[in-house]
C-alpha positions as a Markdown table, in Angstrom:
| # | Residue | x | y | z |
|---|---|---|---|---|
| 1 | Unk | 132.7 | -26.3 | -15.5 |
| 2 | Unk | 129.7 | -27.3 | -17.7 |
| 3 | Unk | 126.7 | -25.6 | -17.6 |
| 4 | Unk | 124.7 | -28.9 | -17.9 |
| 5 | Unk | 124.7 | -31.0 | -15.4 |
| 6 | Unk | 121.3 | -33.1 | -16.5 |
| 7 | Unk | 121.7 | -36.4 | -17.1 |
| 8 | Unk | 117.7 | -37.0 | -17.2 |
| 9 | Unk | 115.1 | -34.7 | -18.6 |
| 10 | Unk | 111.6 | -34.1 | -17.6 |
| 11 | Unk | 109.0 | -32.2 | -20.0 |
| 12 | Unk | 106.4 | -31.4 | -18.1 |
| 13 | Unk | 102.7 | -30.4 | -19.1 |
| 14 | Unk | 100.2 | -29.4 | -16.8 |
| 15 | Unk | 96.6 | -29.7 | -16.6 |
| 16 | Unk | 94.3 | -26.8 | -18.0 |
| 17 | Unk | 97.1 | -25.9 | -21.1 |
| 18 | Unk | 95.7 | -25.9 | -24.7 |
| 19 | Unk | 98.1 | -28.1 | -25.8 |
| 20 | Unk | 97.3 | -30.5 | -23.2 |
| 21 | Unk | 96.0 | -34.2 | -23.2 |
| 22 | Unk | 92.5 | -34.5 | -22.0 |
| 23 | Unk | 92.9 | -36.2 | -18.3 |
| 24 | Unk | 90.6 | -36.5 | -15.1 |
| 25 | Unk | 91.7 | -33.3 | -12.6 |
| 26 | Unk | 91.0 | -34.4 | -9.4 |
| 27 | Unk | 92.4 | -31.1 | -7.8 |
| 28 | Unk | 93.9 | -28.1 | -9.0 |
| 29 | Unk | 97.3 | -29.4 | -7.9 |
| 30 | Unk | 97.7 | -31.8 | -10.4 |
| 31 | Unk | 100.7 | -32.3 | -12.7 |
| 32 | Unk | 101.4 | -34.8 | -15.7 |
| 33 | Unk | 104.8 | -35.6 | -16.7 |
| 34 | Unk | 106.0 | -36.6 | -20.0 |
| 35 | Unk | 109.1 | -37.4 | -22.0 |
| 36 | Unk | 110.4 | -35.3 | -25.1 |
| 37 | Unk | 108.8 | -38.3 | -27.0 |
| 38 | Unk | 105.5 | -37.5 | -25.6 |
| 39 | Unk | 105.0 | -40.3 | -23.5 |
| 40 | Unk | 103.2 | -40.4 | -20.3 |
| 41 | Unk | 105.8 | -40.8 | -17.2 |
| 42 | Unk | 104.8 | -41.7 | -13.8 |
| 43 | Unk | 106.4 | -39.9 | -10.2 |
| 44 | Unk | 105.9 | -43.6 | -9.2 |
| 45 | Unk | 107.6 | -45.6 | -11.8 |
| 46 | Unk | 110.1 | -43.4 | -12.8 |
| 47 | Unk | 112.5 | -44.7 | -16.3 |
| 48 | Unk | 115.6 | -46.1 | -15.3 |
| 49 | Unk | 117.5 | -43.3 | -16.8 |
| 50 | Unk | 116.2 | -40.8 | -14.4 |
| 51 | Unk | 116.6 | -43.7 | -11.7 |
| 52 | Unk | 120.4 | -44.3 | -12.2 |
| 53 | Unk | 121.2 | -40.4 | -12.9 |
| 54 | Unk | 124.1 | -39.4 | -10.9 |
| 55 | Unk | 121.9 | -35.3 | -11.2 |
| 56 | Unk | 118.8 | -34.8 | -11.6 |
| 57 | Unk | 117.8 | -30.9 | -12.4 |
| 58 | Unk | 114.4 | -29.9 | -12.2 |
| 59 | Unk | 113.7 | -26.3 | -13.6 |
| 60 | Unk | 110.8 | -24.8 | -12.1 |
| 61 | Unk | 108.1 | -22.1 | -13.3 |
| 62 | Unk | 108.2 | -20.1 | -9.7 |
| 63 | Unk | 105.1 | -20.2 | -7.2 |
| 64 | Unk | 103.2 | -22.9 | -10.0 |
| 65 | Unk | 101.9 | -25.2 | -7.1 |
| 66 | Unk | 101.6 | -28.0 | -9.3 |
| 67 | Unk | 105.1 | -28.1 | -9.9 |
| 68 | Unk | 106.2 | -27.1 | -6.8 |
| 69 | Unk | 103.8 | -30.5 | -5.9 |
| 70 | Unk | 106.0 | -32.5 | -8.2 |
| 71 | Unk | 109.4 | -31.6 | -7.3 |
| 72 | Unk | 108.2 | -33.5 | -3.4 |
| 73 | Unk | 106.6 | -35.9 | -5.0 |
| 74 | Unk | 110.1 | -36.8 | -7.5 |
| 75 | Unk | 112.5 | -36.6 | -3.8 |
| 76 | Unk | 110.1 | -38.7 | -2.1 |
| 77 | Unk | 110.1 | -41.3 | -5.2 |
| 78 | Unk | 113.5 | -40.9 | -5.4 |
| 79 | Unk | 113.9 | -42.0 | -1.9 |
| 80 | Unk | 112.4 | -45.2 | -0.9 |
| 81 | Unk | 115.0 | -46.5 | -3.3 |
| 82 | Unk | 118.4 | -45.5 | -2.2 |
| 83 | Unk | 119.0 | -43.5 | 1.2 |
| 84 | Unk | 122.0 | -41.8 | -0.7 |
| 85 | Unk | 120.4 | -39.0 | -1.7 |
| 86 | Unk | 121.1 | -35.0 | -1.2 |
| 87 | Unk | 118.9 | -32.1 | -2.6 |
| 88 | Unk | 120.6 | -29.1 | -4.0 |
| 89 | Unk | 118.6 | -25.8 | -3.9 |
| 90 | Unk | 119.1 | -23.0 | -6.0 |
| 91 | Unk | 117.1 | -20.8 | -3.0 |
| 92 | Unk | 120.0 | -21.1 | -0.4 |
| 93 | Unk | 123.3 | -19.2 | -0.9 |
| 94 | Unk | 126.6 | -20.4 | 0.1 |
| 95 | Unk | 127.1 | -18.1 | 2.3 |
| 96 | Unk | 124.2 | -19.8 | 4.2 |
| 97 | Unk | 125.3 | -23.2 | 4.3 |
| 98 | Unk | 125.7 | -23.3 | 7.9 |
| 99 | Unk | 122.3 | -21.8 | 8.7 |
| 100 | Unk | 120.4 | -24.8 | 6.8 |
| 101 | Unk | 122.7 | -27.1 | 8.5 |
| 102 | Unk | 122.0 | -25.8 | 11.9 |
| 103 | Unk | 118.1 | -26.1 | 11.4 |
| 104 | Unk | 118.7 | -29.9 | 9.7 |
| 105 | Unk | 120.4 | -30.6 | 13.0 |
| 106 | Unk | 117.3 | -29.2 | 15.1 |
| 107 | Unk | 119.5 | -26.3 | 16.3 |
| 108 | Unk | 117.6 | -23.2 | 14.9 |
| 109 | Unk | 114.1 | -23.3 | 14.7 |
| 110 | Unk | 112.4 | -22.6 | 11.1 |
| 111 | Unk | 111.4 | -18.8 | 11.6 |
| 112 | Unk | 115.4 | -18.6 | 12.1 |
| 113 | Unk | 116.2 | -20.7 | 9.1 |
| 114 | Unk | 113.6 | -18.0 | 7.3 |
| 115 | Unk | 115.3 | -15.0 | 9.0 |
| 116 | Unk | 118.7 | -16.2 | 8.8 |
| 117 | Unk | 119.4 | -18.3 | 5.7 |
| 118 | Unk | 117.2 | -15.6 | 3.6 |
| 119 | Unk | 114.7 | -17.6 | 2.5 |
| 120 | Unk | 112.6 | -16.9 | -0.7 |
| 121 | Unk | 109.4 | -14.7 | 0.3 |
| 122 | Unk | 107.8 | -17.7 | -1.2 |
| 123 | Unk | 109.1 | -20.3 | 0.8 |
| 124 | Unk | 106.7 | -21.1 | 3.6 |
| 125 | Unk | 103.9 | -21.9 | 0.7 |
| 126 | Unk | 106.4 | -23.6 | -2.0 |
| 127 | Unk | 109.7 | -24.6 | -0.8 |
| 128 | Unk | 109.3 | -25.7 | 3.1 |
| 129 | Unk | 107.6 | -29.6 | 1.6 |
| 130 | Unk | 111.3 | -30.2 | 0.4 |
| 131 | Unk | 112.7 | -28.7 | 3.1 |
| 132 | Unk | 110.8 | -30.7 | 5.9 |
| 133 | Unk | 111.0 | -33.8 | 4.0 |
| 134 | Unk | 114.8 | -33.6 | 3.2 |
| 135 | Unk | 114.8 | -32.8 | 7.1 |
| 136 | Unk | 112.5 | -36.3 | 8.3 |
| 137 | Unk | 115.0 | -37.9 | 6.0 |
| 138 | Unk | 118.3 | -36.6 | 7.5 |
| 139 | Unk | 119.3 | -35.6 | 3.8 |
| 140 | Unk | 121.6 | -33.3 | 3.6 |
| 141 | Unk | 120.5 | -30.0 | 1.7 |
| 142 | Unk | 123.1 | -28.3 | -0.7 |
| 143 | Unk | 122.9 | -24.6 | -0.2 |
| 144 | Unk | 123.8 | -24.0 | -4.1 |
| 145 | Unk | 123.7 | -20.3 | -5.2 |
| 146 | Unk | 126.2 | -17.6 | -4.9 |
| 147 | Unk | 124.7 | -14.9 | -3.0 |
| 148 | Unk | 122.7 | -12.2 | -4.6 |
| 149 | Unk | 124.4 | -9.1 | -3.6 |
| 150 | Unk | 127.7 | -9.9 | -5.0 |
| 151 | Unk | 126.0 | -11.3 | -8.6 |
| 152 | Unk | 124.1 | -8.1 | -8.7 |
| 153 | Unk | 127.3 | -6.5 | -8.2 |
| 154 | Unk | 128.7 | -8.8 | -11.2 |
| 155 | Unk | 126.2 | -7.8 | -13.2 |
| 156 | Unk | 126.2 | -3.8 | -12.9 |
| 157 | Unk | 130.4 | -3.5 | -13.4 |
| 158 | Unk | 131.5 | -6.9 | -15.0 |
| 159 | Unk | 133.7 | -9.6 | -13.9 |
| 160 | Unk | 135.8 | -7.0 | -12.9 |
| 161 | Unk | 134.2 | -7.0 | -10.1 |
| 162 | Unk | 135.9 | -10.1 | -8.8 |
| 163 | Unk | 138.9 | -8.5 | -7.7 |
| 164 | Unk | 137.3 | -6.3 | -5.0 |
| 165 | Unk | 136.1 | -9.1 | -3.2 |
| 166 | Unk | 137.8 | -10.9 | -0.2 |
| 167 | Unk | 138.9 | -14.1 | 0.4 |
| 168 | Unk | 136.1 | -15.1 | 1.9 |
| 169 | Unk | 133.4 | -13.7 | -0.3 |
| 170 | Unk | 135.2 | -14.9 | -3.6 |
| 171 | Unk | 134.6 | -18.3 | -2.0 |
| 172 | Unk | 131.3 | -18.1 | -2.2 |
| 173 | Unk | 131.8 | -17.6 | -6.1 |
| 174 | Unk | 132.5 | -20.9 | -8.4 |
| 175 | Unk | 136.2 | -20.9 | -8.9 |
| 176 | Unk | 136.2 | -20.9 | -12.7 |
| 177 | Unk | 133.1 | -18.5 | -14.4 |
| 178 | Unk | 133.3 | -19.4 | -17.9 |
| 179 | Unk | 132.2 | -16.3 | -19.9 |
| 180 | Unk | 133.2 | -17.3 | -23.5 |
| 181 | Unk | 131.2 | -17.7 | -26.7 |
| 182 | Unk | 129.2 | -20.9 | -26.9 |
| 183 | Unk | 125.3 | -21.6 | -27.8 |
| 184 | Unk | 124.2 | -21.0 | -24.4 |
| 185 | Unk | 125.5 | -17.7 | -24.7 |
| 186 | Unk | 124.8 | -16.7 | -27.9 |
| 187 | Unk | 120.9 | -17.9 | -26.9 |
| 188 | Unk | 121.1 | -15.4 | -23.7 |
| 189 | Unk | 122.1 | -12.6 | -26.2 |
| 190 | Unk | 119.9 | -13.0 | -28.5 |
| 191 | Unk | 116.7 | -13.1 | -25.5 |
| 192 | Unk | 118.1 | -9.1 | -24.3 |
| 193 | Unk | 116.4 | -6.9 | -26.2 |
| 194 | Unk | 117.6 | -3.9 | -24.5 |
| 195 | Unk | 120.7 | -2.1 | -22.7 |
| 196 | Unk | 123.9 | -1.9 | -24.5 |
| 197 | Unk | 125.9 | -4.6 | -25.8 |
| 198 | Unk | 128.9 | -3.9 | -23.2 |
| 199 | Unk | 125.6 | -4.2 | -20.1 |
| 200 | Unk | 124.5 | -7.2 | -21.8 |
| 201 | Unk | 127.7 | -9.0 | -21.5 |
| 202 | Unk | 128.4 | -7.8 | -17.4 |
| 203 | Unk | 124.4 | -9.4 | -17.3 |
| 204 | Unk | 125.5 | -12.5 | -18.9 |
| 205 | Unk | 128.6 | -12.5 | -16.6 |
| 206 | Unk | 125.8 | -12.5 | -13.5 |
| 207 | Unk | 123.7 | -15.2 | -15.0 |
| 208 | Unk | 126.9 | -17.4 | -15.9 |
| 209 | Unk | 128.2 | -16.8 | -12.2 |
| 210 | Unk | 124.6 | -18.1 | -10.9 |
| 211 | Unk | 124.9 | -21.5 | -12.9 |
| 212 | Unk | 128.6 | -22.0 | -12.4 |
| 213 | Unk | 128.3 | -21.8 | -9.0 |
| 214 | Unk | 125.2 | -23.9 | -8.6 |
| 215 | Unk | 126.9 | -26.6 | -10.8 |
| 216 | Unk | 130.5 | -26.2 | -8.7 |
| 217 | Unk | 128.3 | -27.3 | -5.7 |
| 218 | Unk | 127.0 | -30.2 | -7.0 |
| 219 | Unk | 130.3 | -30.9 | -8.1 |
| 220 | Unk | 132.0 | -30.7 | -4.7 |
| 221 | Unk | 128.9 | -32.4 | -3.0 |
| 222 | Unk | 129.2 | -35.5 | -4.9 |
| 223 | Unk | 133.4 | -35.4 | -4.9 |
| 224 | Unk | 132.8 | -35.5 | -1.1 |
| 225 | Unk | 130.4 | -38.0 | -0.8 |
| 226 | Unk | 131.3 | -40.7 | -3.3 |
| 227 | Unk | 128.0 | -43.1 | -4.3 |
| 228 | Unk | 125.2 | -40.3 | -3.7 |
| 229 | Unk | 123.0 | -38.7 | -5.9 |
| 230 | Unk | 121.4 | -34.8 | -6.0 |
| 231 | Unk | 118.5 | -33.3 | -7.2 |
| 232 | Unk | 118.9 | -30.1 | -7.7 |
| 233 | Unk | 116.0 | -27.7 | -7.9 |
| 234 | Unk | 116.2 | -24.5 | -10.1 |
């Protein structure tokens, strides 16, 4: 499995930065996109690369309102031109899948989609405009991670840890978690500055089992629904 799924790239710069353009700042929501070129992109008028991307991955800086602003604005874009679109959320596990798709299907109300699907503390303020929108849409909503306690596990004894987990709970786990030497790992190495080298490798383990499962999901989502697209938020 790749750990790049991206075929489309934002750089995003936001108002009140030094190194930002001067622009008007009409509230302190705002948000201006631009390409690794430097050139101004609209939410409106997106390129045609972003347009005809199969994944769209947009990282996030957590609880930045501006962003979190954007990443609505893109879906809603992204939608009044094709109805074939799923978002993928890095803040639902797996093991909560059914839980969103109850409270999509008016089942649950949202204080049980809080309480149930273990929502991020921040979710009421940044996450619930995707959430509701996806919802008004009848998208569906890719519950993406692998759950927290078993990559916290990963991450205290290793990979190892993999063969003390059921059935079930290994499901929840990307089949195949890549853990050998390539640039992504050796720049994860190189960012620990602490811990020993053997601790450092179960926490790289953790991190790799986050993205392969994330990207597994997209994988499967799109396998089983041939012509759609997802943007995934991370």
């Amino acid at each position: 499995m790749r750990h790049i799924l991206a075929t489309s790239i934002f750089s995003m710069i936001l108002a009140g930065c030094s190194a930002t353009p001067k622009q008007s700042v009409s509230t302190f929501y705002d948000y201006q996109l631009y390409s690794p070129q430097a050139s101004a992109i609209s939410v409106q008028k997106l390129p045609a690369s972003i347009r005809s991307a199969d994944v769209i991955l947009i990282g996030e800086w957590h609880t930045h309102s501006g962003i979190h602003r954007f990443q609505t604005d893109l879906l809603k874009s992204l939608s009044q031109s094709n109805d074939a679109i799923a978002l993928s959320m890095e803040q639902f596990s797996r093991d909560k899948q059914s839980v969103v798709d109850q409270y999509l299907a008016g089942k649950i109300g949202e204080q049980m989609l809080i309480k149930n699907g273990n929502a991020w503390p921040n979710y009421t303020s940044d996450y619930r405009p995707l959430v509701e929108f996806a919802k008004a849409k009848d998208m569906d909503i890719i519950a993406a991670n692998a759950p927290k306690p078993i990559v916290r596990c990963i991450g205290q004894q290793g990979l190892d840890y993999l063969n003390k987990l059921t059935r079930k709970e290994r499901s929840q786990l990307a089949e195949d978690i890549d853990t050998s030497p390539s640039a992504y790992k050796d720049k994860f190495m190189a960012s620990i500055h602490h811990g020993k080298p053997e601790q450092t490798e179960k926490q790289f383990a953790a991190q790799v089992t986050w993205d392969e499962t994330r990207a597994e999901s997209i994988v499967n989502y799109l396998e089983d629904n041939p012509g759609h697209k997802v943007v995934h938020v991370a």
